[in-house]
N, C-alpha and C positions, 0 to 999 in steps of 0.2 A: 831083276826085281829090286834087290839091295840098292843098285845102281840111281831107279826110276825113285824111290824113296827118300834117298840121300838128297835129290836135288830139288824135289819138292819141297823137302823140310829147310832145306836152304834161301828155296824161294822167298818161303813163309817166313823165314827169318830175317831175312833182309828186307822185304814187302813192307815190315811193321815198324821199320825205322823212315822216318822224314829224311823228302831227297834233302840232300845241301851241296849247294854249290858252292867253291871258294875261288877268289882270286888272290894273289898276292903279286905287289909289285916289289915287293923287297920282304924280306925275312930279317929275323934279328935271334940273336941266343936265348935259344928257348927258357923259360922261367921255369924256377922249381915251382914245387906245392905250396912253400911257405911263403912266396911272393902274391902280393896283391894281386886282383882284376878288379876295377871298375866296370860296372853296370852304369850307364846312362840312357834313359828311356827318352822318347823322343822330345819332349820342354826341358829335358837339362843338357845344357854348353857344354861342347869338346872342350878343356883347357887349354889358352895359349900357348904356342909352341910345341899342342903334341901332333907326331907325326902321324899321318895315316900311310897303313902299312898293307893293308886289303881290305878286301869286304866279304860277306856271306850271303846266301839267301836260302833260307828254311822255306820247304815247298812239301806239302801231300804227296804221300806217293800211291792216292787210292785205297792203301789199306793201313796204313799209320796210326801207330799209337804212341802213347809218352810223347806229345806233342805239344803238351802246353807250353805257354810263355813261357814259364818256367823251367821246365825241362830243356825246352831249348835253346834258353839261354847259358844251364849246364853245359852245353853242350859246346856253344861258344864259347866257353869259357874254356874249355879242353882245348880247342883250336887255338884260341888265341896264345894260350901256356904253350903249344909247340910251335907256335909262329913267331913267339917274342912280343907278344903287343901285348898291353895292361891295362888298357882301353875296350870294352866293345858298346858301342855307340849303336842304337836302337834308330833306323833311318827311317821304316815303313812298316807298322802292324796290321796285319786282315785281321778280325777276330772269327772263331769259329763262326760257320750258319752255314745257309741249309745244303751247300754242298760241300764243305768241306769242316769233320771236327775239330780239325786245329789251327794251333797260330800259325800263318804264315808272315814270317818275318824281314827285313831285309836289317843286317847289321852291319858296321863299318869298323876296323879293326886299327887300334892308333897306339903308340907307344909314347909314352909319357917321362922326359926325368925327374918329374914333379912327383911326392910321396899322394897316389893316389886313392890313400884313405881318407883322404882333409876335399875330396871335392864330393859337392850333393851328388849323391845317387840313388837309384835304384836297389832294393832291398830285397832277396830273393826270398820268397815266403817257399813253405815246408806241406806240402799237399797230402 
C-alpha cells in the first residue's frame, strides 16, 4: 500500500511540471548565481559573435502547472547557468487556449563574451 502511494504521489509530482526537452552541442563552465542571463523574446537580435550552444523546448505534459512564460523562462534560465550559456533566445511562442493552459516555448541557448546587461531584452515580470 505504502508502495502503491509513494508512486502515485510521485506521479502527481512530476505530472505538474512542463515536459522539456534539451539539446546541447557543446557545454561550457557552468555560471554562478552572480553571473548574468539574457532574456531575448522573439523581435530582439542574438548579439554578434554569440555562440549557440543548444536549444529547449517547453511542452504540456497534460497536467502542468507553473507554466507561464515566465516561469519557464525561470527555468531556462537554471538550464542555461548549468550549461554555460548567458543567452536564452525565445525562437517560437504558443500562447495558452483551449487545449493547452500554457506557454509552449521553443528557446535557443547562446553564450556571449559581450557584458550581456548593455543588450535590449526581455524583462521578467513577478506573477
Amino acid at each position: 500500500m505504502k508502495k502503491a502511494l509513494l508512486a502515485l504521489f510521485s506521479l502527481l509530482l512530476f505530472s505538474c511540471s512542463p515536459k522539456i526537452t534539451t539539446s546541447f552541442e557543446t557545454t561550457a563552465k557552468a555560471l554562478t548565481i552572480e553571473d548574468k542571463v539574457a532574456f531575448l523574446d522573439l523581435h530582439h537580435a542574438v548579439p554578434e559573435g554569440a555562440k549557440k550552444i543548444g536549444n529547449a523546448h517547453f511542452q504540456d505534459s497534460g497536467f502542468s502547472t507553473d507554466c507561464d512564460f515566465n516561469s519557464n523562462l525561470i527555468k531556462a534560465r537554471k538550464i542555461a547557468r548549468e550549461k554555460g550559456a548567458n543567452i536564452v533566445k525565445v525562437t517560437e511562442k504558443k500562447t495558452p487556449d483551449l487545449w493547452s493552459s500554457c506557454y509552449r516555448i521553443k528557446v535557443d541557448f547562446y553564450f556571449s563574451e559581450k557584458d550581456v546587461t548593455k543588450i535590449p531584452q526581455y524583462q521578467l515580470q513577478i506573477n
